[in-house]
KOLNUNU-741445 format. One record per residue (C-alpha): z, y, x; residue in three letters. Coordinates in steps of 0.25 Angstrom, whole numbers, plus 5000, padded with zeros to 4 digits. Layout:
% residues N
+------+------+------+-----+
|    z |    y |    x |   r |
+------+------+------+-----+
|    Z |    Y |    X | Ala |
...
+------+------+------+-----+
***
This chain:
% residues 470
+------+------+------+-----+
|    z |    y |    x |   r |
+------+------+------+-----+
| 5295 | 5341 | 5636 | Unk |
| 5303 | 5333 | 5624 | Unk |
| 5316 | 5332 | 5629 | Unk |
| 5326 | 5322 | 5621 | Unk |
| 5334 | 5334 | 5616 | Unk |
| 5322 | 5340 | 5610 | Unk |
| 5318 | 5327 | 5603 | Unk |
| 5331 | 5326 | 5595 | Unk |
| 5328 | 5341 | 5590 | Unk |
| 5313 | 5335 | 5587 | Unk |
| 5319 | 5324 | 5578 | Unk |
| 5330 | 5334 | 5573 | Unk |
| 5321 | 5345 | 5568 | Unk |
| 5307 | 5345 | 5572 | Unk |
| 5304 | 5358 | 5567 | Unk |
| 5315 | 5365 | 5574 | Unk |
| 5311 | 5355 | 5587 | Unk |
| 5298 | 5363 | 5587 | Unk |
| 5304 | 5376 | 5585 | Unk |
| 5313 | 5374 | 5596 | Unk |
| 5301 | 5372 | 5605 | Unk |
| 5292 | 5383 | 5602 | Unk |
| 5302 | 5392 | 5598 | Unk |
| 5314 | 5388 | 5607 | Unk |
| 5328 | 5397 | 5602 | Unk |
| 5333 | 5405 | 5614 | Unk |
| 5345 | 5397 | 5619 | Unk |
| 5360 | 5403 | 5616 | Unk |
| 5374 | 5398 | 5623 | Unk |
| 5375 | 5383 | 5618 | Unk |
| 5387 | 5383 | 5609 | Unk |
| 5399 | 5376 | 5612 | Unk |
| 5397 | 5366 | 5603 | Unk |
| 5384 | 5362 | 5610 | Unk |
| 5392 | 5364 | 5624 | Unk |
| 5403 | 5354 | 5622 | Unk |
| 5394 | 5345 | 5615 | Unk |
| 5384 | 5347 | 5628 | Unk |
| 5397 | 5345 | 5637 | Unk |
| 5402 | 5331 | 5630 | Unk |
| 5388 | 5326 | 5633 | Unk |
| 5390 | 5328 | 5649 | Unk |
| 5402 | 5323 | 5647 | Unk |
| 5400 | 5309 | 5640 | Unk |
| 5386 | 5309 | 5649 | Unk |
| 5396 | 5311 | 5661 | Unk |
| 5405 | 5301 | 5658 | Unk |
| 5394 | 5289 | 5654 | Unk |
| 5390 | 5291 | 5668 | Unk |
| 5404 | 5285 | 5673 | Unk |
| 5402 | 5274 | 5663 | Unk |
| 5404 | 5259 | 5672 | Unk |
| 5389 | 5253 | 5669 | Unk |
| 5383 | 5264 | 5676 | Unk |
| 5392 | 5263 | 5688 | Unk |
| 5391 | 5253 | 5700 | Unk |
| 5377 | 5247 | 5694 | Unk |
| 5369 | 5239 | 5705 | Unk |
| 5358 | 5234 | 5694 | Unk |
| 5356 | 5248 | 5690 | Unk |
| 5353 | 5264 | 5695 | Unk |
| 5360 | 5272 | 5686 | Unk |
| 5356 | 5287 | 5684 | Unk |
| 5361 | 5300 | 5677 | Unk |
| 5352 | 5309 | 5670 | Unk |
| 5339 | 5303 | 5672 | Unk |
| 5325 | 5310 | 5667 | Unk |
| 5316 | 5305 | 5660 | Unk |
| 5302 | 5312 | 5658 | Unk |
| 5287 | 5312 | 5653 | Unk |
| 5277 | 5325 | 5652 | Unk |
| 5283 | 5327 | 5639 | Unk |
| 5297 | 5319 | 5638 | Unk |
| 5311 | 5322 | 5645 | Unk |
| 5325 | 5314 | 5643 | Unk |
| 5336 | 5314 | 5653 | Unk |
| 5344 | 5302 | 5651 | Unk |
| 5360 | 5300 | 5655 | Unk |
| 5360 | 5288 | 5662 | Unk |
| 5348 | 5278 | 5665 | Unk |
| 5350 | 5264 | 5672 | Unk |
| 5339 | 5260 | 5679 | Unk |
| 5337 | 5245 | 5684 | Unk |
| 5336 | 5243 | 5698 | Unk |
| 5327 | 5229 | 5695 | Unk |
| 5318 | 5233 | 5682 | Unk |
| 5320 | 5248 | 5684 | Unk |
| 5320 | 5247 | 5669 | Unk |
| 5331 | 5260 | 5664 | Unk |
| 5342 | 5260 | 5653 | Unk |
| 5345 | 5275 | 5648 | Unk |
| 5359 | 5279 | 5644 | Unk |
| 5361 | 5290 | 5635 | Unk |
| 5373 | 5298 | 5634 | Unk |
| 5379 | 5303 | 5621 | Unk |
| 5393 | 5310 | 5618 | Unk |
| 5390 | 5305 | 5604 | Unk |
| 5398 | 5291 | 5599 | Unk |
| 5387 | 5284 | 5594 | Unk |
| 5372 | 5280 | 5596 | Unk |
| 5366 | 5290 | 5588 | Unk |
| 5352 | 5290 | 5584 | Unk |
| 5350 | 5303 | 5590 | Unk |
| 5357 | 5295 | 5603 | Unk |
| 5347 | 5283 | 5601 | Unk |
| 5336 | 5293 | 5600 | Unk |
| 5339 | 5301 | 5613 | Unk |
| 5339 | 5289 | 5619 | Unk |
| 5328 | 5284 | 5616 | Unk |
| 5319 | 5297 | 5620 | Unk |
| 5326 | 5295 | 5633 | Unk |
| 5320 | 5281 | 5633 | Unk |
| 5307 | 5285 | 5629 | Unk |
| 5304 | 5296 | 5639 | Unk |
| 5310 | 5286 | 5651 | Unk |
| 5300 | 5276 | 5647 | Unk |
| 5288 | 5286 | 5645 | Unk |
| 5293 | 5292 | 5660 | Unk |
| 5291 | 5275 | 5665 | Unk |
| 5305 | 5271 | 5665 | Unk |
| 5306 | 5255 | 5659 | Unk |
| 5320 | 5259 | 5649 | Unk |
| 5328 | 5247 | 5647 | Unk |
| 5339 | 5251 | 5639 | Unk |
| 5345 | 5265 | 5631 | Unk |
| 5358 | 5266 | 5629 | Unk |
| 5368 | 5277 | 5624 | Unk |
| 5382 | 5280 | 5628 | Unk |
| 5391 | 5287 | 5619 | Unk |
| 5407 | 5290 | 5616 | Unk |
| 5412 | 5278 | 5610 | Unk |
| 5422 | 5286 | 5599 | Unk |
| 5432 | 5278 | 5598 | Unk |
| 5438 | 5279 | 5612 | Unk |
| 5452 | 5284 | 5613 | Unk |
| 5454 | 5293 | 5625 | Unk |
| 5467 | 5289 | 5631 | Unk |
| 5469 | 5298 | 5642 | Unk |
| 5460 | 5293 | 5654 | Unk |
| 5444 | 5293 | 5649 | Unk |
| 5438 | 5280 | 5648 | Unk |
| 5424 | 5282 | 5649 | Unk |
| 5420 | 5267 | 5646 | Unk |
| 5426 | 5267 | 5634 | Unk |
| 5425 | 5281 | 5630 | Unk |
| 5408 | 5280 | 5632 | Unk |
| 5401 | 5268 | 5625 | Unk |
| 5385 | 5265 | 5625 | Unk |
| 5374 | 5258 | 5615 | Unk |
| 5362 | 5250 | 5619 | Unk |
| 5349 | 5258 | 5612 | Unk |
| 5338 | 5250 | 5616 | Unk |
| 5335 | 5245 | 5603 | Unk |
| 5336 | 5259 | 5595 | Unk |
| 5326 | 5265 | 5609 | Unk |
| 5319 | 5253 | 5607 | Unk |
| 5316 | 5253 | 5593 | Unk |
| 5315 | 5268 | 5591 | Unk |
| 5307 | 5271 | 5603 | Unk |
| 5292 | 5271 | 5597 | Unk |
| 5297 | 5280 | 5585 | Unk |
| 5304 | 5289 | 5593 | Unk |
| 5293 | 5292 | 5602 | Unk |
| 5285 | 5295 | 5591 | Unk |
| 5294 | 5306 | 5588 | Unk |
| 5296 | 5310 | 5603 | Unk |
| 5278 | 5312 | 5602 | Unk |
| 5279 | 5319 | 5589 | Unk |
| 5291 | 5328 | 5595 | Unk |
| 5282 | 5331 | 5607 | Unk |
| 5271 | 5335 | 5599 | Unk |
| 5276 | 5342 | 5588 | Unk |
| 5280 | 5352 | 5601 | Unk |
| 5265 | 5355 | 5600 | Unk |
| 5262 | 5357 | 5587 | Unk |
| 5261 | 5371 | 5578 | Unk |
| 5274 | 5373 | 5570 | Unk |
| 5278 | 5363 | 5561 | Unk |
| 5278 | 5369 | 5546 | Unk |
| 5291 | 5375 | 5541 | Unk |
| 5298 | 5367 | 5529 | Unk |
| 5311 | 5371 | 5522 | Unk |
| 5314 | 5355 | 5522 | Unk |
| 5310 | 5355 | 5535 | Unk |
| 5324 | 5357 | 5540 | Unk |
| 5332 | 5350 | 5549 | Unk |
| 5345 | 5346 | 5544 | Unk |
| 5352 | 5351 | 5555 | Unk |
| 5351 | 5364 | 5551 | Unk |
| 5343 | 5362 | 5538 | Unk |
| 5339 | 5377 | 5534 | Unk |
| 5344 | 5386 | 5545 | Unk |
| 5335 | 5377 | 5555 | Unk |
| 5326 | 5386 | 5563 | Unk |
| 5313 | 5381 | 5560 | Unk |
| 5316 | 5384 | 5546 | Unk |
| 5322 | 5396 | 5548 | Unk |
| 5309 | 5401 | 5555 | Unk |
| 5300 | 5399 | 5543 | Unk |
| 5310 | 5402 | 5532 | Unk |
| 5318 | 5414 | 5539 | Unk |
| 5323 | 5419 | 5524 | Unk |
| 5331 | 5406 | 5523 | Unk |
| 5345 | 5409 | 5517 | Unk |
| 5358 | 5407 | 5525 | Unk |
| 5364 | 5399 | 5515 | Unk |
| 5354 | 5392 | 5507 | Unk |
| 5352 | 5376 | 5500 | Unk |
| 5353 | 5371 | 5513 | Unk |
| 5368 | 5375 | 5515 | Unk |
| 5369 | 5366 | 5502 | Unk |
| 5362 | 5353 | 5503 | Unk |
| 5361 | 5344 | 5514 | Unk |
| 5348 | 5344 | 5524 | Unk |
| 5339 | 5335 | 5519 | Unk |
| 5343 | 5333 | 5504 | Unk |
| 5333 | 5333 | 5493 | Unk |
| 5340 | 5343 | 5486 | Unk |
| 5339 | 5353 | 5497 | Unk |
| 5325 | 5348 | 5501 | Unk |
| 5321 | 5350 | 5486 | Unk |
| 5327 | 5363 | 5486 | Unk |
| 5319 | 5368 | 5501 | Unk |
| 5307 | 5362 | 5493 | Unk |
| 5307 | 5372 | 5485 | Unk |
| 5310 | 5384 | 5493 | Unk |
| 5326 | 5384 | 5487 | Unk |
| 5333 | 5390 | 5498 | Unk |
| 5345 | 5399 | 5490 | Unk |
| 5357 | 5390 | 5484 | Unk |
| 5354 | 5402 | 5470 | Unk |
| 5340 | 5396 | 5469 | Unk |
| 5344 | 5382 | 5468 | Unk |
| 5338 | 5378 | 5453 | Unk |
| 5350 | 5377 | 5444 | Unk |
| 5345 | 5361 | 5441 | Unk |
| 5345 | 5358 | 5453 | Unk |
| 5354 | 5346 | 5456 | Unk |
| 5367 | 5349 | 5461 | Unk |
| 5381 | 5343 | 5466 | Unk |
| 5392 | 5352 | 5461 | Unk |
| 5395 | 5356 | 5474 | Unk |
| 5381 | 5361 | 5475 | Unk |
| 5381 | 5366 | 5462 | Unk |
| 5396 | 5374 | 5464 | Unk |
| 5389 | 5381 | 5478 | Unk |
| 5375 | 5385 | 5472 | Unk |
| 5382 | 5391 | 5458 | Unk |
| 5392 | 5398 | 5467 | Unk |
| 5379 | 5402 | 5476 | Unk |
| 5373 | 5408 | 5464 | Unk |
| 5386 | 5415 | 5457 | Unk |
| 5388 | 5422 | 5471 | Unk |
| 5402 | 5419 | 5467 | Unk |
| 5414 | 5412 | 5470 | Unk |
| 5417 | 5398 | 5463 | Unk |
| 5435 | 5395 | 5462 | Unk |
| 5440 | 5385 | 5456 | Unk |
| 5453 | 5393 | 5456 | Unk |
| 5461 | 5383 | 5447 | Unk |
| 5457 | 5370 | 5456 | Unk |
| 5461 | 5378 | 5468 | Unk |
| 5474 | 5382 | 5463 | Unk |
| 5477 | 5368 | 5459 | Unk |
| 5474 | 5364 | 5474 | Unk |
| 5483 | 5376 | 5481 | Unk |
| 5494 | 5374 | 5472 | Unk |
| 5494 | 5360 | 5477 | Unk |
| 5497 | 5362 | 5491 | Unk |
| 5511 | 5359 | 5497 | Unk |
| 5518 | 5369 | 5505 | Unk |
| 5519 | 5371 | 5516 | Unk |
| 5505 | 5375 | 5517 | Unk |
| 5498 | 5370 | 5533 | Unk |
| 5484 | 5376 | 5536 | Unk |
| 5481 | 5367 | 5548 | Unk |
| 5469 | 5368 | 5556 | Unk |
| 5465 | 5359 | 5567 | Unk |
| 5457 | 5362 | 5579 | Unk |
| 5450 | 5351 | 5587 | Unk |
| 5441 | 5346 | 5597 | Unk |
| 5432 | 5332 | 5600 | Unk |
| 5427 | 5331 | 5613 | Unk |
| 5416 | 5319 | 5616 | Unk |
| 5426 | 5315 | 5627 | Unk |
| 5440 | 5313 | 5623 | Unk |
| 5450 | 5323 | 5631 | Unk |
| 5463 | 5319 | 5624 | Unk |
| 5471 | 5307 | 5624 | Unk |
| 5468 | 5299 | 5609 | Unk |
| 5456 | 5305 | 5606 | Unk |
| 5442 | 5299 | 5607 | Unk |
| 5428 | 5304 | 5608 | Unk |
| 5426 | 5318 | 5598 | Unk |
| 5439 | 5316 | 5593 | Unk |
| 5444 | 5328 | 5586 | Unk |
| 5457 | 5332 | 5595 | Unk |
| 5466 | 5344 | 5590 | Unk |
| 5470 | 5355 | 5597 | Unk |
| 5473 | 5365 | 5588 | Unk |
| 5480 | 5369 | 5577 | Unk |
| 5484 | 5381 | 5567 | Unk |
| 5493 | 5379 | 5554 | Unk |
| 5496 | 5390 | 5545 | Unk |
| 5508 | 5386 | 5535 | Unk |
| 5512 | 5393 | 5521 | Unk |
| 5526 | 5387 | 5522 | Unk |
| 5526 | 5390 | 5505 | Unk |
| 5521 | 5400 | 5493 | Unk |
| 5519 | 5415 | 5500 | Unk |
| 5525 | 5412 | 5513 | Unk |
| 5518 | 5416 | 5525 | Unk |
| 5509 | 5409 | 5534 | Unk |
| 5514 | 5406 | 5548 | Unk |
| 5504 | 5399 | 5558 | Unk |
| 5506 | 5388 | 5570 | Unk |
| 5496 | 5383 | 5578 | Unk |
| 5495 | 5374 | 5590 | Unk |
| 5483 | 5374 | 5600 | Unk |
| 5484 | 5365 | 5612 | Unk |
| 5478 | 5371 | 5626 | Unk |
| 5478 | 5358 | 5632 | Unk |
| 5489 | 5359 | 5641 | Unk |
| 5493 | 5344 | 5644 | Unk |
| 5494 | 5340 | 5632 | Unk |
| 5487 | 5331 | 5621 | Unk |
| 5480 | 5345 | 5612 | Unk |
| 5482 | 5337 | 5599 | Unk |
| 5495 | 5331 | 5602 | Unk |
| 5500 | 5346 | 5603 | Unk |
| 5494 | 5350 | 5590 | Unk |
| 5502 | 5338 | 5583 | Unk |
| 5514 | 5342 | 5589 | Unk |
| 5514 | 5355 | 5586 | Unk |
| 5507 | 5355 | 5573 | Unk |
| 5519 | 5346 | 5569 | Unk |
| 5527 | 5355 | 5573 | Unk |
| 5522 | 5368 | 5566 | Unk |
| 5523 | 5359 | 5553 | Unk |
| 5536 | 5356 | 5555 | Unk |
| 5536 | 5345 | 5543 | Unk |
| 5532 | 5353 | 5533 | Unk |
| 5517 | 5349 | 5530 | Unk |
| 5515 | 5353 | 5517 | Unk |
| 5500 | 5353 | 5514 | Unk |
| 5492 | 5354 | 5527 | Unk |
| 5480 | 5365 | 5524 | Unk |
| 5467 | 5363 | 5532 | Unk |
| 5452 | 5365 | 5529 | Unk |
| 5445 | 5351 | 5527 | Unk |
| 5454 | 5341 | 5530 | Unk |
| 5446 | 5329 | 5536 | Unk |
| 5447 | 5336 | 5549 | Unk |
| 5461 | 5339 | 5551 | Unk |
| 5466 | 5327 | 5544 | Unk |
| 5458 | 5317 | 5554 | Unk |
| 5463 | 5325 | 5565 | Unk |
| 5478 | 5322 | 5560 | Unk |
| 5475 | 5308 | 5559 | Unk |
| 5470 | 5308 | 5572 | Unk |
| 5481 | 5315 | 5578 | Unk |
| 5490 | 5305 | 5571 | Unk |
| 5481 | 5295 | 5577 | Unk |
| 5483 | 5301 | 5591 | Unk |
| 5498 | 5305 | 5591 | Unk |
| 5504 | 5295 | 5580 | Unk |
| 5518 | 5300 | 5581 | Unk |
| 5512 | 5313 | 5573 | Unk |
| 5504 | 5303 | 5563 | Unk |
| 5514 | 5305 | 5552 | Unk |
| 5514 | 5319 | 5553 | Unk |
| 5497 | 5321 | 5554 | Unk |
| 5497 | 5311 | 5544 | Unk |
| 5506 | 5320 | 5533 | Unk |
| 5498 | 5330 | 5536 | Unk |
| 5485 | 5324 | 5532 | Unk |
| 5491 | 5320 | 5518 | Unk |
| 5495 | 5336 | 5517 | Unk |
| 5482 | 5341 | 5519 | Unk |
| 5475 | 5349 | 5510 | Unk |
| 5460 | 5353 | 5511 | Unk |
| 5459 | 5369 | 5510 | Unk |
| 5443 | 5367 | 5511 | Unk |
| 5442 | 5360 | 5499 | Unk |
| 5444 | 5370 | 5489 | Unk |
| 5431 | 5374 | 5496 | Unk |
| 5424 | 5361 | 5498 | Unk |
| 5428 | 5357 | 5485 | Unk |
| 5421 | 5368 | 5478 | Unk |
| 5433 | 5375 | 5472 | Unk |
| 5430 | 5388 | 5478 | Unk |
| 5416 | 5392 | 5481 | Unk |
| 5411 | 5404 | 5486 | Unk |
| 5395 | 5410 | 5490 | Unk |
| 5399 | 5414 | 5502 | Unk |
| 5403 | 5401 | 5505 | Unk |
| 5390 | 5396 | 5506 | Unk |
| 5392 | 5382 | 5499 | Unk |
| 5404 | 5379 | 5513 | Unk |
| 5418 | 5378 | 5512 | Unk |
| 5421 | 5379 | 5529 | Unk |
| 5433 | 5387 | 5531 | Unk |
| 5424 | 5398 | 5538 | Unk |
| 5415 | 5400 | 5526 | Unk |
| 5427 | 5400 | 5516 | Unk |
| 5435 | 5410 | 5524 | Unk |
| 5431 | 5423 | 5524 | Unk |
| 5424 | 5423 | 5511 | Unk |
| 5439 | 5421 | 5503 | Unk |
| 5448 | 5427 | 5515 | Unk |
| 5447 | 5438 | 5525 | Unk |
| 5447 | 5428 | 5536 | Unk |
| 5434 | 5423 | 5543 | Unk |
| 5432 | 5415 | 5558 | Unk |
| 5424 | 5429 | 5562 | Unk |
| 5425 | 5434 | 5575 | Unk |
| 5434 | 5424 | 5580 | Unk |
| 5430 | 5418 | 5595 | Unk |
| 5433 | 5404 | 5588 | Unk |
| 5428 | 5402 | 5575 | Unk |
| 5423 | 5388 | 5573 | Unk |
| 5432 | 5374 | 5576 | Unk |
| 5420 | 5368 | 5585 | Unk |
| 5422 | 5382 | 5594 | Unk |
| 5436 | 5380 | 5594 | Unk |
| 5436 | 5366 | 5599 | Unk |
| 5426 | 5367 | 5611 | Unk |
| 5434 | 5379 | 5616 | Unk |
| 5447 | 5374 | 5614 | Unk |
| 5441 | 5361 | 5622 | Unk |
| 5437 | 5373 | 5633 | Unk |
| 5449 | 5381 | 5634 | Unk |
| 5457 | 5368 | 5633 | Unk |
| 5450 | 5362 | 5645 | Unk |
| 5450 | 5372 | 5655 | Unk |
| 5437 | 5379 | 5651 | Unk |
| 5436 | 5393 | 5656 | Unk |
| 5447 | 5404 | 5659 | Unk |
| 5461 | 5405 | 5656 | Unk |
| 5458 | 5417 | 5647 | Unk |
| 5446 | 5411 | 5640 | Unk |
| 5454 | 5398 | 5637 | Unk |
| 5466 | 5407 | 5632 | Unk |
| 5456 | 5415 | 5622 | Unk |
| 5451 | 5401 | 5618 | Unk |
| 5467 | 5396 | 5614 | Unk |
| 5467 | 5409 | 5607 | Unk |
| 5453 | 5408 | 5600 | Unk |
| 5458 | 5395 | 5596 | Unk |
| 5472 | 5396 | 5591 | Unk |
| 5464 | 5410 | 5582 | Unk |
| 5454 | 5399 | 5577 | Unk |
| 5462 | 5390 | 5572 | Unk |
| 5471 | 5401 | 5567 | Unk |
| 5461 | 5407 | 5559 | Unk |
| 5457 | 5391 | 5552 | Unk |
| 5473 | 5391 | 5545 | Unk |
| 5473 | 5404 | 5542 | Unk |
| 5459 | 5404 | 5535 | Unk |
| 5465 | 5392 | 5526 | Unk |
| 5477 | 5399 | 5524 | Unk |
| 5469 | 5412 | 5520 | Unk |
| 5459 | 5404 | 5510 | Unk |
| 5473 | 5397 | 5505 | Unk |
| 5478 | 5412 | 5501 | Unk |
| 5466 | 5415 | 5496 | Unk |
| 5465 | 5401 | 5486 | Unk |
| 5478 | 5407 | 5481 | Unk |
| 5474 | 5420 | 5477 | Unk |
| 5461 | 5414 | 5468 | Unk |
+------+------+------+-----+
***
């Protein structure tokens, strides 16, 4: 039975489609990422249930979770209208995406197919989605929040082709197992994908993949040749400098500083030094005032501060627990607070992430719009003396995340810690902040969070020490 979840894995990969069905993995605890993504879905499905043209209607029947089935097809659609005169149906399918993406049109459109092949005459397919520019202002307003598209035309004219693929997916079930390529990768997972991994178990860890980008000739050309180790590219082979720098540090086995550079760029900070991190979360439905649909909303801070040369670092943090008021309008307040009018040169690692949360924040509580703004000017990027190929190092596998740079050039790692990753962080502040579980369990997630955030200053002011010492 070809479900419409198993068709998108056909057209993702069809070499991992058939392993998944002769050789299904066992199945772990979903993750959080996939639970709150699963949870948004129920939810925007819920409330474009509520939605007025499905209400009250005397010309049609409407239903919620219909089936639709065959020998050999299944699809469940969200909402079918069915005409009480022509019985002809339309189908509604609900996403707690913001646009009509292909892979929406496409879902859609096996739902029409397997409806009709059951008998059903469809009319119509539609999708509904968050319409992201919907600004929560206290009191949910699902017309506006939810908007929909007529798909007709795409099911219409994509309907032959894709139930071509739909036979070949159905088939392919059936066959002996396809041959194993090295460039037959899917670009999701490029190398580490399992059906690879099956029949080339010696693949390194990091290898020409972690490189270059799926589906490039220069990778392709390299897996045509059996190049799996970055020390066996041949020394003319074309390279960018940044590829270049990465494989001549592969090959060396050591570090690359370009001490002189990085000097230039730490004497150019301004005391005092602010190593800021953010911590945020985007839910599909907005919770809090301002905010629209996967907004990033901050709840979290940590800021460590060198007030000048060989003085010690103090620490200040704010994390809201979502006790009545607005989370972000907290951190402002108190981050504003904690810096007292004395910016000096905001540290963070990458900046296009805490800077459009400032701006946003400005946006959102324009009384602080000065003060977010003259942070933004006084930010200085930590990661780029990594990113910018200024300091390389083997063991950072051609990656400059704060996680990989750590704890090869400091003492410091993320290891061990119950909160280790900012998507983890998010989710389970979003729990504990809710309601979710114990009184105890949602006090060890505040204090999981509060360590976590912790740990992100203190790395950048660890590697900080360290770019001194070099």
């Amino acid at each position: 039975m070809l479900t419409k979840s198993d068709f998108q894995r056909f057209l993702t990969c069809k070499n991992e489609y058939w392993l998944d069905h002769h050789f299904p993995e066992e199945k772990s605890e979903p993750s959080l990422d996939y639970q709150l993504r699963r949870e948004a879905g129920y939810e925007v499905e819920g409330l474009a249930t509520t939605l007025a043209g499905f209400k009250d209607r005397n010309d049609v029947t409407v239903d919620f979770g219909t089936e639709f089935q065959t020998d050999t097809l299944y699809a469940k659609a969200d909402i079918v209208l069915t005409d009480k005169v022509t019985e002809e149906i339309e189908i509604y399918e609900v996403k707690s995406g913001t646009k009509a993406k292909e892979e929406y049109q496409i879902d859609l459109t096996f739902q029409c197919i397997v409806a009709e092949k059951a008998g059903f005459n469809v009319r119509k397919g539609h999708l509904i989605f968050l319409d992201n520019s919907y600004v929560f202002n206290g009191e949910l307003d699902v017309q506006s929040l939810l908007t929909s598209s007529d798909e007709t035309e795409f099911v219409s004219q994509n309907k032959g082709s894709i139930e071509q693929q739909i036979e070949i997916a159905t088939a392919a079930l059936d066959e002996t197992e396809p041959a194993a390529s090295l460039i037959g990768y899917c670009k999701a997972n490029k190398l580490g994908c399992r059906f690879i991994l099956r029949h080339y178990p010696d693949i390194p860890e990091y290898n020409v993949s972690n490189l270059f980008n799926a589906g490039s000739k220069k990778l392709n050309t390299l897996l045509t040749d059996g190049i799996l180790n970055l020390t066996d590219i041949p020394t003319d082979f074309a390279l960018t400098d940044r590829e270049a720098a990465i494989v001549a540090v592969e090959r060396s086995g050591q570090p690359y500083i370009d001490k002189e550079t990085i000097k230039g760029e730490i004497d150019g900070l301004t005391f005092p030094l602010n190593f800021l991190d953010y911590e945020s979360f985007n839910p599909a439905v907005p919770k809090f005032k301002s905010t629209r649909p996967y907004q990033q909303m901050v709840f979290q801070y940590s800021l460590h501060t060198i007030d000048e040369p060989g003085a010690e670092t103090r620490h200040s943090y704010h994390l809201s627990r979502n006790d009545g008021r607005h989370p972000t309008e907290e951190i402002v307040e108190r981050l504003h607070e904690d810096l007292n009018g004395r910016t000096g040169t905001i540290i963070i690692w990458s900046e296009g992430f805490e800077k459009t949360r400032n701006t946003e924040m400005g946006e959102m509580f324009p009384d602080y719009a000065p003060f977010l703004e003259k942070l933004n000017e006084n930010v200085y990027d930590l990661r780029k003396i990594f990113s910018r190929r200024l300091y390389m190092h083997p063991r950072f596998r051609g990656r400059d995340s704060i996680k990989k740079v750590l704890p090869v050039i400091t003492d410091l790692s993320y290891e061990g810690m119950d909160i280790a990753d900012g998507l983890t962080a998010s989710i389970k502040w979003y729990h504990a902040a809710t309601g979710r579980g114990t009184q105890e369990e949602r006090d060890k997630t505040f204090r999981d969070l509060e360590a976590y955030c912790h740990r992100d200053t203190l790395a950048m002011v660890e590697i900080y020490n360290h770019l001194l010492t070099i």
